[in-house]
N, C-alpha and C positions, 0 to 999 in steps of 0.2 A: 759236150760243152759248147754254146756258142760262142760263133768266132771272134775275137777281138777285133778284128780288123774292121767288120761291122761297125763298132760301138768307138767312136771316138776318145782318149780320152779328153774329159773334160779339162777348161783351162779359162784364167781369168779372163780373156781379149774380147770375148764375142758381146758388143753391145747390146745393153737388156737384158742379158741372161745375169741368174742369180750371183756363181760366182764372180762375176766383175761387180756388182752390188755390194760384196761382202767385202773384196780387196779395196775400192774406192770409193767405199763410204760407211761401212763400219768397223775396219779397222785405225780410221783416221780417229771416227769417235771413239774409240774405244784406248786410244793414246791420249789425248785430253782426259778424258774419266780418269784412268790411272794416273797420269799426271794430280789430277785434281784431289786423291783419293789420300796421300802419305805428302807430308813435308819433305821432298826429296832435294835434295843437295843439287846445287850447278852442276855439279858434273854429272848427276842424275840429269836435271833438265835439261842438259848437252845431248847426253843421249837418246833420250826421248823422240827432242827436235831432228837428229839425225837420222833416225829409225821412219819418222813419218815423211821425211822429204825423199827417203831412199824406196820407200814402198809406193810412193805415190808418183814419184816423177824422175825416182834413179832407176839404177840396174841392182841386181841383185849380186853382193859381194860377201866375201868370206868370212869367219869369225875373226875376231882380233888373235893373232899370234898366242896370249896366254889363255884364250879358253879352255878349258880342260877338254873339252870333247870335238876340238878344233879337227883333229885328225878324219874323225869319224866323220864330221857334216864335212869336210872335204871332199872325201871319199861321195859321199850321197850326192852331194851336187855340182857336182866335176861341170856335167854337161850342161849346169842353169846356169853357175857366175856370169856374170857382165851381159847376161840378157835380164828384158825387162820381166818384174814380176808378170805382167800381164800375158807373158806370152809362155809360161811352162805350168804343166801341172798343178792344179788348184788344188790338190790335196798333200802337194810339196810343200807347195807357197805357202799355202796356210800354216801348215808345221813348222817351218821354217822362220815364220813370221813370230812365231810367238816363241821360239826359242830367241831370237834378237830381240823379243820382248823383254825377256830374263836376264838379256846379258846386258838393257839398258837399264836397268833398276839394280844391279847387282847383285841378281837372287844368288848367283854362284859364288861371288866374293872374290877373294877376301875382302873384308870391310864391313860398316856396320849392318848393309842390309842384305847380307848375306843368308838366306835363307828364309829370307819375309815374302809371305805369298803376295802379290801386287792385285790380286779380285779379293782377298779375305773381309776385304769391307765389304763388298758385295755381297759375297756368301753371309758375312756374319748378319746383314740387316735382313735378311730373305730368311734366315732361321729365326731371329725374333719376333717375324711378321705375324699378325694376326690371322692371315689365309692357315700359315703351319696349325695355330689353337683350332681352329676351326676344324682342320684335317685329322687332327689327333682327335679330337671330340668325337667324330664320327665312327672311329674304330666301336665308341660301345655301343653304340645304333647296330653295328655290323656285328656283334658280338650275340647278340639275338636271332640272330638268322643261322639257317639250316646250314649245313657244314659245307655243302657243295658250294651255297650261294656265295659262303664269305669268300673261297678259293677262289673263284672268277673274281670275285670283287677285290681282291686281293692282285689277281694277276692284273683285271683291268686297272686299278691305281699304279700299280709298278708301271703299264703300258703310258696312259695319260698323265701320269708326274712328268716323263719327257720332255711334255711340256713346258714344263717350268724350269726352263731354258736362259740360263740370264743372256748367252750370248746373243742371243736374240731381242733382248730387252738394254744390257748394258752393250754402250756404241751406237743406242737409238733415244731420241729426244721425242720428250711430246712437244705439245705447240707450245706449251709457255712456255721452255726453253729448259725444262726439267727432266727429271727421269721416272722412266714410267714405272710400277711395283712389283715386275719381275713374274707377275703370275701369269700373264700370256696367255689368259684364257684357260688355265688348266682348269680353275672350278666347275667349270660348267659339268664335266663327269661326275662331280662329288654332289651338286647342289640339288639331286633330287632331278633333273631335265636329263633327258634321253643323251647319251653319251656321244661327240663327233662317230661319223659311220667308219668303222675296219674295211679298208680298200681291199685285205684278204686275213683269213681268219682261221688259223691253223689250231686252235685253245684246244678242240679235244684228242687232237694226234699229239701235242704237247704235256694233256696231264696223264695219255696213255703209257708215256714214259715213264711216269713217276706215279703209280697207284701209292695208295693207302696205307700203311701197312707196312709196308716191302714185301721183301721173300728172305728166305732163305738163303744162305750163300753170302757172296763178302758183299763188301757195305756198300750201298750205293752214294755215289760222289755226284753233288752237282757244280758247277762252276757257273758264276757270275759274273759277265764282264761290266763294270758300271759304267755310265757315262758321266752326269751331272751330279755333283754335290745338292745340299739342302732338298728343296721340295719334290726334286726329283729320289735321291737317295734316303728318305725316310720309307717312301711306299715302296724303296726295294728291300731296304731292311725287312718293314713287317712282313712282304714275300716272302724271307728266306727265314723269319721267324716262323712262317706257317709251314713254310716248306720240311722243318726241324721237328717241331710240336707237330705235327700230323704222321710224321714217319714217311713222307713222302721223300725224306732225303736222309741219309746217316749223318752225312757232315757238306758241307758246302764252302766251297772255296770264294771267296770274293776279291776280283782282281781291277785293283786302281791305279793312277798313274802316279809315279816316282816323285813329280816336283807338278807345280803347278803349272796345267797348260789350256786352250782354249775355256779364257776366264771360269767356267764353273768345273769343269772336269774335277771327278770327287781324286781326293789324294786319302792317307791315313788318318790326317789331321781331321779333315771333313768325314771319316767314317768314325773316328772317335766322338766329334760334335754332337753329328746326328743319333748318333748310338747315345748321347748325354743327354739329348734334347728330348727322347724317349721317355727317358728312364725317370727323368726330372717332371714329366706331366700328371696324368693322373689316369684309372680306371685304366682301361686295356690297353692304352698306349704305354702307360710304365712297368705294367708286366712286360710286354713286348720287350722294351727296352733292356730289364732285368734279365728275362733270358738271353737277352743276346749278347749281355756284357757275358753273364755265365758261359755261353757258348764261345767266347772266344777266351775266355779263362780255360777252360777243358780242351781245346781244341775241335771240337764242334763243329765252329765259325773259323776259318783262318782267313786272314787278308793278305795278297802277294802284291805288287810292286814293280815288274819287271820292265826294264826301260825298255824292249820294244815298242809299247804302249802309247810311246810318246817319239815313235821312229815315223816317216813318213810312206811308211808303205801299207799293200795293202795286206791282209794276215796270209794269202796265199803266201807269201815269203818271211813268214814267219821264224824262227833259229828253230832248231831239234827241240831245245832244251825244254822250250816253252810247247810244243808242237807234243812231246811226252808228258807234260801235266793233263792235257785235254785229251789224250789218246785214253781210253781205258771210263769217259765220264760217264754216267747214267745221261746225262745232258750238259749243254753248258748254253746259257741264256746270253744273249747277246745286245744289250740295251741301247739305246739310240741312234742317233742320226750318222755321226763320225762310224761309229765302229760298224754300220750297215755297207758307209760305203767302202771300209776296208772290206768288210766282210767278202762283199759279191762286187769289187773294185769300181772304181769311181771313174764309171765312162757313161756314158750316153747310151747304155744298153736301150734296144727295146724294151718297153713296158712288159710284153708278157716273154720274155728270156725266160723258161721258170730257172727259180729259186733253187731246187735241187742240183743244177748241173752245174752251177756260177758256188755253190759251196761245196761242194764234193770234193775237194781239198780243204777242207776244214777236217782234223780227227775227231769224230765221234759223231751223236746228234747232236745238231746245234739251232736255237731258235731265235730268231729276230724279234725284239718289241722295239717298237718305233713307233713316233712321230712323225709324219714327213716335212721336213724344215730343207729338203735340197734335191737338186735336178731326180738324183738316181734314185730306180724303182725298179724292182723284175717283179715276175711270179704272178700278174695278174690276169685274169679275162680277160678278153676282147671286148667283151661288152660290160664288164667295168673300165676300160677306158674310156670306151665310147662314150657311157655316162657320165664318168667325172670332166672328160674334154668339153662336152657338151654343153654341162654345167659350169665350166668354170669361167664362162663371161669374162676375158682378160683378153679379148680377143687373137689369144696365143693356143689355148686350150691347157695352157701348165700351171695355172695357179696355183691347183687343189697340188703340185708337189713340193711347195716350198713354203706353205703359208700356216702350217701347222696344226691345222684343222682335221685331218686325217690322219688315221694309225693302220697300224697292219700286229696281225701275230703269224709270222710264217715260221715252219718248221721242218727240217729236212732230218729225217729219220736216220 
């Protein structure tokens, strides 16, 4: 494994670089939008106001004494209180950031908005969107094609839905002073033009795991870590519907986060949506849909929950508990940008670190689909950095890893 001490971790301070972009300037917007979003009470827009002057120009301080889980982030950030966000861990901060997100809106209560997601109006306008019809439409187009073709086609949509990313769209304004329609460019995979280029491309050591068929012997388990709700999480769904209907999987775990965090991260609620949003279209999208509600009636499909998911670390220090669901998987898939950089930790690795030895404390095989929307990247040539640096005209050489134009499918056996 390469050394840590190499690889800095990353942290919001360093001027220009992305995470200081994210902490100072769109999490400010992204306080206004939710403000803007729910009729929320004075004492809501007390804490709002308090949350954005404290992230912007305080220091970083405790829960309030009745938090329920006060104990816990104690414990996590003994050694960040009363320094500024800008100067610990970007992938604390950020964690960190949106739990005092929840605790200024009262997602935890008691009280009336106790348990109302604060992005659901986001999520809920991105599932009505016409880009979604559009996306379902396409499934019968696909449904015509040779069996292999749809499986790629299938994996590449679960890879380039990532895409569609609201965090990256909600907390940013177009020029007229609006918000832009949340699809970030992901059509471009879907509309017929040549798909953003895979910076590495692991697809056929990925479906060498999971033939056709199966075999013999006990059931094969795949596990699915999701990232984003809506147009990201319908093309994981039809993923794990074909993963089901082909035999390439017995059953399939799908794992989301407990309560709502970095605005689209899919929870329950959003896995029942999109599993609705399916089922409610027409042609192969509402078969889709129908078998997957079935699948999670039989048990099939099951969806987990587990609050690490929404803990600020990376999965190398992951509890047993959870460390024993993944032990024993045929695979377990690992979807976007956050859970990459828990995955292989969130420092300033060398580009070609490979992949294999930054997961190797992961139990079982596990594969990356990504987007790239932030600093960290291992596993690649030398002379694909070379190219993408080359190309990437910002005269930094780092555009192509934060600007969402790029994906990977890496896979560690």
């Amino acid at each position: 494994m390469a050394e840590v001490d190499d690889a800095p971790v990353i942290v919001c301070g360093v001027p220009g670089s992305f995470a200081r972009s994210v902490l100072a300037e769109r999490h400010p917007a992204l306080i206004e939008q939710v403000r803007d979003a729910f009729p929320w009470s004075p004492e809501r827009h007390r804490a709002l106001d308090a949350l954005l002057r404290s992230s912007t120009e305080g220091v970083i301080e405790p829960l309030g004494p009745h938090a329920h889980d006060r104990e816990r982030w104690d414990a996590w950030g003994a050694e960040y209180f009363g320094r500024s966000w800008f100067d610990v861990p970007f992938l604390w901060s950020e964690s960190y950031f949106y739990r005092l997100l929840l605790e200024a809106v009262g997602y935890f209560g008691p009280g009336p908005w106790q348990g109302i997601d604060p992005f659901a109006p986001f999520k809920r306008a991105e599932l009505r969107g016409s880009l979604v019809d559009d996306e379902l439409a396409a499934l019968d187009v696909l449904a015509r094609r040779p069996v292999a073709e749809r499986a790629a086609a299938y994996l590449q949509g679960s890879l380039w839905g990532n895409r569609a990313d609201l965090s990256f769209t909600v907390g940013s304004r177009t020029a007229d002073g609006g918000t832009d329609d949340g699809s970030d460019g992901s059509t471009e995979a879907r509309s017929g033009e040549d798909p953003p280029p895979l910076v590495a491309d692991d697809s056929e050591a990925l479906w060498s795991l999971l033939p056709t068929g199966g075999s013999p012997g006990a059931a094969r388990t795949v596990h699915v870590i999701a990232d984003n709700s809506g147009r990201e999480l319908i093309p994981d769904l039809v993923l794990i519907d074909h993963l089901l209907e082909s035999g390439r999987a017995d059953d399939v775990v799908l794992h989301v986060k407990p309560y709502p965090y970095y605005v689209s991260d899919a929870t329950m609620t959003d896995v029942v949506d999109c599993a609705r949003r399916l089922a409610q279209a027409s042609g192969e999208a509402a078969e889709a849909g129908r078998r997957l509600w079935a699948a999670m009636g039989d048990g099939r499909l099951a969806v987990r929950a587990h609050g690490f998911f929404c803990a600020p670390f990376p999965y190398a220090e992951m509890p047993d508990e959870l460390r024993r669901q993944f032990d024993g998987a045929a695979l377990t898939i690992v979807k976007g940008d956050l859970n990459y950089r828990r995955l292989v930790g969130d420092r300033l690795w060398s580009p070609t670190t490979p992949f294999a030895g930054l997961t190797a404390h992961f139990p079982g095989p596990v594969a990356a689909l990504r987007t790239l929307k932030s600093d960290v990247i291992v596993g690649l040539e030398p002379r694909t950095v070379a190219r993408l640096e080359e190309a990437a005209g910002d005269g930094t050489g780092r555009a192509w890893r934060t600007s969402g134009t790029h994906g990977l499918v890496q896979v560690r056996t």
